[in-house]
Every structure is written in structure tokens, then in C-alpha cells.
C-alpha positions as CSV (number, residue, x, y, z in Angstrom):
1,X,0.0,0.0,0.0
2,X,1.6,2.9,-0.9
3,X,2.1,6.4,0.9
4,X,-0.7,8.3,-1.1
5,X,-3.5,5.1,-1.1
6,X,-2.8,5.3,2.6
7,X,-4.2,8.9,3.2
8,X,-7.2,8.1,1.0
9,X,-7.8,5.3,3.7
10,X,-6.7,7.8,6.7
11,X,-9.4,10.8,5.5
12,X,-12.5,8.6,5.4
13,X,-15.5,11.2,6.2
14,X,-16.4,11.1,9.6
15,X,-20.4,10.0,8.5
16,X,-19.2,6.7,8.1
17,X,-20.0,4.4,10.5
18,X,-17.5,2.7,12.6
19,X,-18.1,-0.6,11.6
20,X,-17.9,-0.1,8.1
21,X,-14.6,1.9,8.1
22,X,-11.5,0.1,6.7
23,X,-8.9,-0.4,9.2
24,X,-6.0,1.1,9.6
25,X,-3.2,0.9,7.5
26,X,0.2,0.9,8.3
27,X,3.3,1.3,6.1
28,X,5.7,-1.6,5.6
29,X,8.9,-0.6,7.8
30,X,11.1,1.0,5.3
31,X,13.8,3.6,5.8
32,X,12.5,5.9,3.6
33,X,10.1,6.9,0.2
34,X,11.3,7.7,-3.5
35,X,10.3,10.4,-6.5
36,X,10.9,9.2,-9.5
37,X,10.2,11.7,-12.5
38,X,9.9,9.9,-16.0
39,X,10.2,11.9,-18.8
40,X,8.8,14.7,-17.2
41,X,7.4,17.6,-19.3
42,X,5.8,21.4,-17.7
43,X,3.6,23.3,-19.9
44,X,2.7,26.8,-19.4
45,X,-0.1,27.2,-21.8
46,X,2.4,26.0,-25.0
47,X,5.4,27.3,-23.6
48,X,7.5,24.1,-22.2
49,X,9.2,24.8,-19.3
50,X,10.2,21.3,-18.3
51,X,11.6,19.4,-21.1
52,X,11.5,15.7,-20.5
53,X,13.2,15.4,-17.4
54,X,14.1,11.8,-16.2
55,X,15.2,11.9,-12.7
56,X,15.2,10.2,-9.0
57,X,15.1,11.6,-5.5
58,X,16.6,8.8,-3.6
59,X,15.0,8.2,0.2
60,X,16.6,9.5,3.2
61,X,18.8,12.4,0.9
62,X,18.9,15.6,0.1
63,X,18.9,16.4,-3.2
64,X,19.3,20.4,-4.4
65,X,18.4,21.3,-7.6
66,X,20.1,24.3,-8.7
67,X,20.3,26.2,-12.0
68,X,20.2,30.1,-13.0
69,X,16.7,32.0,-13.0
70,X,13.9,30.8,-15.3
71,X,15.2,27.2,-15.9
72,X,12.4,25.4,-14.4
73,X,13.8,24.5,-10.7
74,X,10.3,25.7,-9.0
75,X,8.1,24.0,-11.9
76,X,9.7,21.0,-11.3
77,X,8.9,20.8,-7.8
78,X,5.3,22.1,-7.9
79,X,4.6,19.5,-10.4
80,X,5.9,17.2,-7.7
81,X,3.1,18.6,-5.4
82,X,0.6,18.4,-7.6
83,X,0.0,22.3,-7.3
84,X,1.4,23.5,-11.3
85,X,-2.2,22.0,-12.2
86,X,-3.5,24.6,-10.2
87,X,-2.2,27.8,-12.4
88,X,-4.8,28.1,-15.6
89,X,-3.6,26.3,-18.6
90,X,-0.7,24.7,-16.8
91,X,-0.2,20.7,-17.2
92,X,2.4,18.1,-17.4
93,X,3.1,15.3,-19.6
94,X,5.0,11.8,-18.3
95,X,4.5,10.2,-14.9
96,X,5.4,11.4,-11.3
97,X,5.9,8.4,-8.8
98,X,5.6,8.5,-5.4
99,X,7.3,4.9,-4.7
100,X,6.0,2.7,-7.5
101,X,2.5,4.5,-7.4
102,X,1.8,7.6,-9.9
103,X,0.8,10.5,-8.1
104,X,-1.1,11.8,-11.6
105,X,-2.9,8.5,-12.0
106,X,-6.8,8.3,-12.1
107,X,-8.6,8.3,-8.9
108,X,-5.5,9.9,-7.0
109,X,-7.0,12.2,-4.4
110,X,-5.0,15.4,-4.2
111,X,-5.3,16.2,-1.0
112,X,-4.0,13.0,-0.3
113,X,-1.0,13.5,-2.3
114,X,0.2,17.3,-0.9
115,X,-0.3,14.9,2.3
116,X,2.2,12.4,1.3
117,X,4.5,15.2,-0.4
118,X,4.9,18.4,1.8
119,X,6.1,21.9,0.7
120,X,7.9,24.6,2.5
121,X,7.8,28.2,0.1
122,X,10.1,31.0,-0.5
123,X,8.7,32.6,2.1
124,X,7.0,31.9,5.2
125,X,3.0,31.9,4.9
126,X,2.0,31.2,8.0
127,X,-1.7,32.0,8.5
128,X,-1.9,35.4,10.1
129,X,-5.4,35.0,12.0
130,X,-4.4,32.2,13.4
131,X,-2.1,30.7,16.5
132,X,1.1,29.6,16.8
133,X,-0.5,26.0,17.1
134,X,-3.7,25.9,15.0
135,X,-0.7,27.1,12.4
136,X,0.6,23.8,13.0
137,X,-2.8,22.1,13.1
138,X,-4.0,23.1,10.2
139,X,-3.3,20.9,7.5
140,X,-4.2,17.8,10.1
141,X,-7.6,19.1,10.2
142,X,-7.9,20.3,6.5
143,X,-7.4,16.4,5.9
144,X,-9.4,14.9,8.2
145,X,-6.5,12.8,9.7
146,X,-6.7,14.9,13.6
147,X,-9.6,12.6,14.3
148,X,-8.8,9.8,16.9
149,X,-5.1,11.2,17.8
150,X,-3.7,13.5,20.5
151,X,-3.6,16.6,18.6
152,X,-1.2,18.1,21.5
153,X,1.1,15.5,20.9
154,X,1.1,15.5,17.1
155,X,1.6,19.9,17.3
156,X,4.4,19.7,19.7
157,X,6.2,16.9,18.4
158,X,5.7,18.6,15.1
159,X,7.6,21.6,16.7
160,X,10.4,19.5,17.9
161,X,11.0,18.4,14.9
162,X,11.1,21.6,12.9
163,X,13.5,22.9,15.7
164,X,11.0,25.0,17.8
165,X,9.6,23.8,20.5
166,X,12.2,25.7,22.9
167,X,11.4,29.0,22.0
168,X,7.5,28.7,21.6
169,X,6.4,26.2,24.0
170,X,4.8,29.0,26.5
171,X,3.1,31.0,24.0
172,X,1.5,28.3,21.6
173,X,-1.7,30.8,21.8
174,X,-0.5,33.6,20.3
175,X,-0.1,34.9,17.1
176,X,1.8,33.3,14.6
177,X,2.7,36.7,12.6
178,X,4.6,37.5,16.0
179,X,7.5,35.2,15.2
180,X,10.5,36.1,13.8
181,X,11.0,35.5,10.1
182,X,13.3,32.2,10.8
183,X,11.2,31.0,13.4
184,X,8.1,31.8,10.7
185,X,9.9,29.7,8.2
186,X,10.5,26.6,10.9
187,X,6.6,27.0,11.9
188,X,5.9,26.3,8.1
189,X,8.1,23.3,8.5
190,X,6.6,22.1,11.6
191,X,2.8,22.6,9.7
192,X,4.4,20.5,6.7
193,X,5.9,17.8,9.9
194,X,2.5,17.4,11.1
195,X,0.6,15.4,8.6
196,X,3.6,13.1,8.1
197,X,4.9,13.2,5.0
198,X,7.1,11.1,3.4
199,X,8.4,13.9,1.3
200,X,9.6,17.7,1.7
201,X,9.7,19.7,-1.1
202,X,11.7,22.8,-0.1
203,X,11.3,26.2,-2.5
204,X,14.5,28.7,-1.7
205,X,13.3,28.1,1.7
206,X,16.4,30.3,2.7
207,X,16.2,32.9,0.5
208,X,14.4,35.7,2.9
209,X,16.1,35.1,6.0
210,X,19.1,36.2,7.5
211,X,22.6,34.2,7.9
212,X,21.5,32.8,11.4
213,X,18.0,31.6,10.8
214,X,19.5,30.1,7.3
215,X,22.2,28.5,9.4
216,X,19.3,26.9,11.7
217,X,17.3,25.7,8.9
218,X,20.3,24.2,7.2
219,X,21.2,22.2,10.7
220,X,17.6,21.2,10.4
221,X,17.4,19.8,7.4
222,X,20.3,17.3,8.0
223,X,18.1,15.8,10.9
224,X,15.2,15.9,8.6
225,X,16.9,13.7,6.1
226,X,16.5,10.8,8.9
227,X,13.0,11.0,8.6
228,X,12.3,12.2,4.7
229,X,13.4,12.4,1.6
230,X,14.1,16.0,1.0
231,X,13.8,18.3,-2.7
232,X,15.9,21.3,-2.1
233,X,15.7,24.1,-4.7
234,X,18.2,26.9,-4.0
235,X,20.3,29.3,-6.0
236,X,22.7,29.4,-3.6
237,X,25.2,26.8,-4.0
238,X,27.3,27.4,-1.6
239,X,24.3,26.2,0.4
240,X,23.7,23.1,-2.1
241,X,27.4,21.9,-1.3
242,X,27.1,22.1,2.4
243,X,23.7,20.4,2.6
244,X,22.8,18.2,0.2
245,X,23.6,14.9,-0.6
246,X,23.1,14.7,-4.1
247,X,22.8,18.1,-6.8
248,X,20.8,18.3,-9.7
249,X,21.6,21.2,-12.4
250,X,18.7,22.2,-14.7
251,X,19.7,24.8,-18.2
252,X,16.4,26.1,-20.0
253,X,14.5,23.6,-18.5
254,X,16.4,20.3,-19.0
255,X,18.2,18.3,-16.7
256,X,21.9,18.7,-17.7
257,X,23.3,16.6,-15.0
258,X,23.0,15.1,-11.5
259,X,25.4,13.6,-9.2
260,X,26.7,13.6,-5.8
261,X,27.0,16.8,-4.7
262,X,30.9,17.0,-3.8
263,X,31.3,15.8,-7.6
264,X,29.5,17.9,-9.2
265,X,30.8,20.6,-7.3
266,X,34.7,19.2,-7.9
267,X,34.4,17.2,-11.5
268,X,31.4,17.6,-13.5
269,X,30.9,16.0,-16.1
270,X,29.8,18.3,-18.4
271,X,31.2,21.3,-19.3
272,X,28.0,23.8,-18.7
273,X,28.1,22.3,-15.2
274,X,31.5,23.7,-14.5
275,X,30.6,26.8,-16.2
276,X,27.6,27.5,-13.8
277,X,29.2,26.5,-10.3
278,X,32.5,28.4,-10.9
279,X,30.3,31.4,-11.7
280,X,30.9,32.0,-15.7
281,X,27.2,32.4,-15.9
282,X,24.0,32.3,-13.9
């Protein structure tokens, strides 16, 4: 049973009665879940801005993707979400697996995938009406999936997890907007913690904070990694070599290479490669 069939089962509608809902099911113990992107293409209306792209985000790594403005880092990832389909006239062509089950195939609930396959923005979006822990709560009861647990417990390990809990633990009931921009950021990683994904997509998640709040979100992600497999899109690359396991370069829209991440940032292959990460363009 795979990550996304699991949710479906997990947000059955309350109205149904007990003894007709399916039982619970539980993942086979695994260390970790795969993307696997095959022939991948992004459409904005007719303009392709992902051009075939055959790639695999391994369980339990990091893996950046980096490449200069415009080549199709952020498509890439929101197709992974499910949320490109969402602009008018955007779609994809080729197949999106989450494990061995396609995340675009018929009778895939969405909800149920953004479950399975979290994302972190650009910038923090926390919701500004609401608490520093119905923040957290949120997607849990969006989905259905808060019924029957210990929502404390779910929220504050959540915020353990996304590095938190020590500097909002006695003010859960205040506003969210009142955090720091870092701590923002980590809150929107603790909201993405709390449904359990299997995946993290991670947009420039960096790129409007300060060195020390990057510096906490970078030590946070290497704990992460234990627990997800993690899609990193940065245009820093100082940042991709420190973090990441593995670093994917994309060029108009096309996957030029991918590697581990100390080779690509020592020998690529090819010669654009080299071009980009020693700064000649970009």
C-alpha cells in the first residue's frame, strides 16, 4: 500500500459508521520513500518549461536542484506537489511516482497526495489569524487525519521536529505573525511535519532570511533527512554543497546533470556544469 492510497484510507469522512470503516493501515517498515520523475514535461499554456526530465530523488537524501533563473527548478517541484495544475492552462506530460504508485494517475485524491508530499515556500506563509498552534494544526484538520489522535502531541512533536519547540512552547496561543521571520519559516516546516509526509519539497526556503536563521534551517534539514526524503531548490550553491547529498543542475528547462553533490561541485561532467558553479554564468 503505498504512501498516497494510505491517506485516502486515513481521511475517510467522519459520517461513516465505525463498523464499516476500513482499518487502519500501516506502512511496511522502510527507511525511507522515492520520486521518480519519467520523462517529465511542464507546460505553461504552450510554452514548455520542463523538457523531459528523467530523474530520482533517492530516500533518506537531500537532493538540491540548482540552476540560473527561469530554468524550471520551481516548476519541477510544484509539479511534484501536484500544485502547477493549479495555475490556468498549466499541465504536465510523463509520470510522477511517489514509490511505484503515480501520483497523476486516475482516482488519486489530491489532498492526499500534498499529504504524502509536503512543501515549504520562498517565504514563510503562515496563517496570520491564526495561532502559533492551530498554524501547526492546520493541514491535520484540513485532511481529516486529527480525528482519533492526541492533537497536542502531534503539534508539539511537530515543533520538535522543525526545531522549535524551545522558544514557543509557552506561547502556543498567540499569534503566529509575531514570530521572527526564521522561526516563521521553521513553523511552516513544523505545519508540513505534522501530517507526516514522506516527502519535503523545499522552495529557496532560505532565501528571505538572515545568515543565522538560514544557518538553523540548514542544521535542520540534516536531521530531517533521517526522517524524509528532501527536494531542495536553492540558487545558492554554496548552500547546495554544504547540505545536500546529491545536486541536480537544470539549463532552460532540462536536466543537464545530476550527481553527488561533492562531484558535481569538484568534477562535473559536463562542461555547462563547470561553467555555472564556478560562476561564468548564472
Amino acid at each position: 500500500m503505498s504512501a498516497v492510497q494510505e491517506a485516502d484510507v486515513e481521511t475517510t469522512p467522519a459520517t461513516t459508521p465505525p463498523e464499516q470503516q476500513p482499518a487502519p493501515v500501516t506502512l511496511p517498515s522502510r527507511e525511507g520513500h522515492s520520486i521518480t520523475l519519467r520523462k517529465l514535461k511542464a507546460f505553461y499554456g504552450d510554452t514548455e518549461a520542463v523538457k523531459g526530465v528523467d530523474l530520482t530523488f533517492a530516500p533518506n537524501k537531500i537532493t538540491a536542484i540548482i540552476g540560473p533563473s527561469g530554468c524550471g527548478k520551481s516548476t519541477l517541484v510544484r509539479s511534484i506537489n501536484r500544485m502547477h495544475e493549479e495555475i490556468p492552462g498549466a499541465r504536465i506530460e510523463g509520470e510522477i511516482l511517489l514509490d511505484e504508485t503515480p501520483i497523476y494517475g486516475d482516482g488519486v485524491d489530491v489532498v492526499a497526495v500534498r499529504r504524502a508530499i509536503g512543501m515549504v515556500f520562498q517565504r514563510p506563509n503562515p496563517f496570520p489569524t491564526m495561532s502559533i498552534f492551530d498554524n501547526v494544526a492546520s493541514g491535520l484538520r484540513l485532511t481529516g487525519t486529527a480525528r482519533g489522535q492526541n492533537l497536542n502531541n502531534i503539534i508539539h512533536e511537530a515543533l520538535r521536529g522543525a526545531g522549535l519547540w524551545a522558544e514557543v512552547k509557552g506561547r502556543l496561543d498567540r499569534p503566529a505573525m509575531g514570530l521572527s521571520g526564521g522561526q516563521q519559516q521553521r513553523l511552516c516546516i513544523a505545519r508540513a511535519l505534522a501530517v507526516k509526509p514522506d516527502v519535503l519539497l523545499m522552495d529557496e526556503p532560505c532565501s528571505a532570511l538572515d545568515p543565522v536563521a538560514t544557518l538553523r534551517i540548514e542544521e535542520l534539514l540534516s536531521d530531517l533527512k533521517e526522517r524524509v526524503t528532501i527536494v531542495l531548490v536553492t540558487h545558492n550553491m554554496q548552500q547546495a554543497a554544504r547540505v545536500s547529498d546529491v545536486t541536480a543542475f537544470m539549463l532552460d528547462g532540462e536536466l543537464v546533470e545530476v550527481d553527488e553533490t561533492e562531484k558535481i561541485f569538484t568534477n562535473p561532467s559536463d562542461e555547462r556544469t563547470e561553467q555555472y558553479v564556478s560562476g561564468k554564468f548564472g
